[in-house]
C-alpha positions in Angstrom: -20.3 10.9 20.4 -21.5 11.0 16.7 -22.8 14.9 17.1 -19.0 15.8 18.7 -17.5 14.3 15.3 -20.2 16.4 13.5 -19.4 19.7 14.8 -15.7 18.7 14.5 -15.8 18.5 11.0 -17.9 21.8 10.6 -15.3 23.0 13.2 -12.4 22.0 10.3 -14.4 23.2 7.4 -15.0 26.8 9.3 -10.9 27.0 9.9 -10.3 26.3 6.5 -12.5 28.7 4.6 -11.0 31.2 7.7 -7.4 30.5 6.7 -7.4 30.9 3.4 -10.0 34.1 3.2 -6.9 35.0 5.5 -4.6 34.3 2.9 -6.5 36.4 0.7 -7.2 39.5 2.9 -2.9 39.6 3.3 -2.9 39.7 -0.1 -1.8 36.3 -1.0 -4.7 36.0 -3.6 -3.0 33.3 -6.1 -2.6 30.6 -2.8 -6.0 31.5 -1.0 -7.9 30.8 -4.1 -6.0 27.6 -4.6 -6.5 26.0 -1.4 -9.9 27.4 -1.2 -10.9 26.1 -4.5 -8.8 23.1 -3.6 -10.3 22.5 -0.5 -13.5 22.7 -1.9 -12.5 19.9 -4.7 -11.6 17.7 -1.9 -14.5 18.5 0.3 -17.5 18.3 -1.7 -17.0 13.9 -2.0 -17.8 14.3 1.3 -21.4 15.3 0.9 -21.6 13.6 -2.4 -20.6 10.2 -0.9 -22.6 9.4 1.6 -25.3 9.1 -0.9 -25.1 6.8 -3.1 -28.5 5.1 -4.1 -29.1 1.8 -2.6 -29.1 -0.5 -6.4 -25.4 0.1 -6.4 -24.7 -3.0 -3.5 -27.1 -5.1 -6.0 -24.4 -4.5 -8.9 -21.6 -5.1 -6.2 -23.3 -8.7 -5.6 -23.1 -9.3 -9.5 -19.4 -9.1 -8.7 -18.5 -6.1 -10.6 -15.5 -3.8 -9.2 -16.4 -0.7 -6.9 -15.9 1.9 -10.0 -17.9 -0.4 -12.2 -21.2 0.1 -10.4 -21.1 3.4 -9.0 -23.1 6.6 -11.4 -21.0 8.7 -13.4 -22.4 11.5 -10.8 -20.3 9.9 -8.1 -17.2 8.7 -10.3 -17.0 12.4 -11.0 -17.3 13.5 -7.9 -14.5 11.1 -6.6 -12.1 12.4 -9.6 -13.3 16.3 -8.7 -11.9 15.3 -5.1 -8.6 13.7 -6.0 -7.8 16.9 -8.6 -8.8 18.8 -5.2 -5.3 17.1 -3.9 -3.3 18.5 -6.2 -4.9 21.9 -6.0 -4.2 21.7 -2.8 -0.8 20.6 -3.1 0.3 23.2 -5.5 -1.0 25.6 -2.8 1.1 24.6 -0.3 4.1 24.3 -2.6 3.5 28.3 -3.0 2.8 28.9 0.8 6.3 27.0 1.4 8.0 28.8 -1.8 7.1 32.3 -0.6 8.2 31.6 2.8 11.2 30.5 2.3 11.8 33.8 0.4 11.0 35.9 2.6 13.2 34.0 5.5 15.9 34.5 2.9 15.3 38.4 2.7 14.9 38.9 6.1 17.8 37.3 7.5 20.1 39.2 5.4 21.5 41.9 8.0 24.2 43.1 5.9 24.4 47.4 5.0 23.8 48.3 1.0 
């Protein structure tokens, strides 16, 4: 089950980098680089996390907070990942701005 969830999340990561080259290729440069880049923010904690080094539950056991103990590598990482959300977010606030436009534009039948 545990190689299913792996190629699941390789699987995600391929349909993302897909979509927004996608985006790019129309000609939507502005968004594709935005959730790309965003995307990548996010995604890159990921790889980053799984490793921190094994001292850090020793300092937890002192009964300093989470943040406290962790290396500035990692507490970078994390903050890289949340500004990845609101990369992200702006990107989809421009995908749902430009459609809406064009649904505007399109649905006007009317004869200049």
């Amino acid at each position: 089950m545990e190689q299913v969830e792996i190629y699941l999340v390789y699987a995600g990561q391929a349909a993302i980098v897909a979509s927004t080259v996608w985006l790019i290729v129309t000609r939507r440069v502005a968004v594709g680089a935005l959730l790309l880049v965003g995307f990548f923010l996010m995604g890159q904690y990921g790889y980053v996390a799984p490793n921190i080094p094994s001292d850090v539950g020793v300092c937890w056991a002192t009964g300093k907070s989470h943040y406290e103990c962790l290396p500035f590598w990692y507490k970078f990482s994390a903050h890289l990942s949340q500004l990845g959300m609101f990369v992200t977010a702006i990107g989809v606030f421009m995908i749902s701005k430009s459609g809406s436009h064009n649904k505007k534009m399109h649905g006007d039948k009317r004869v200049i």
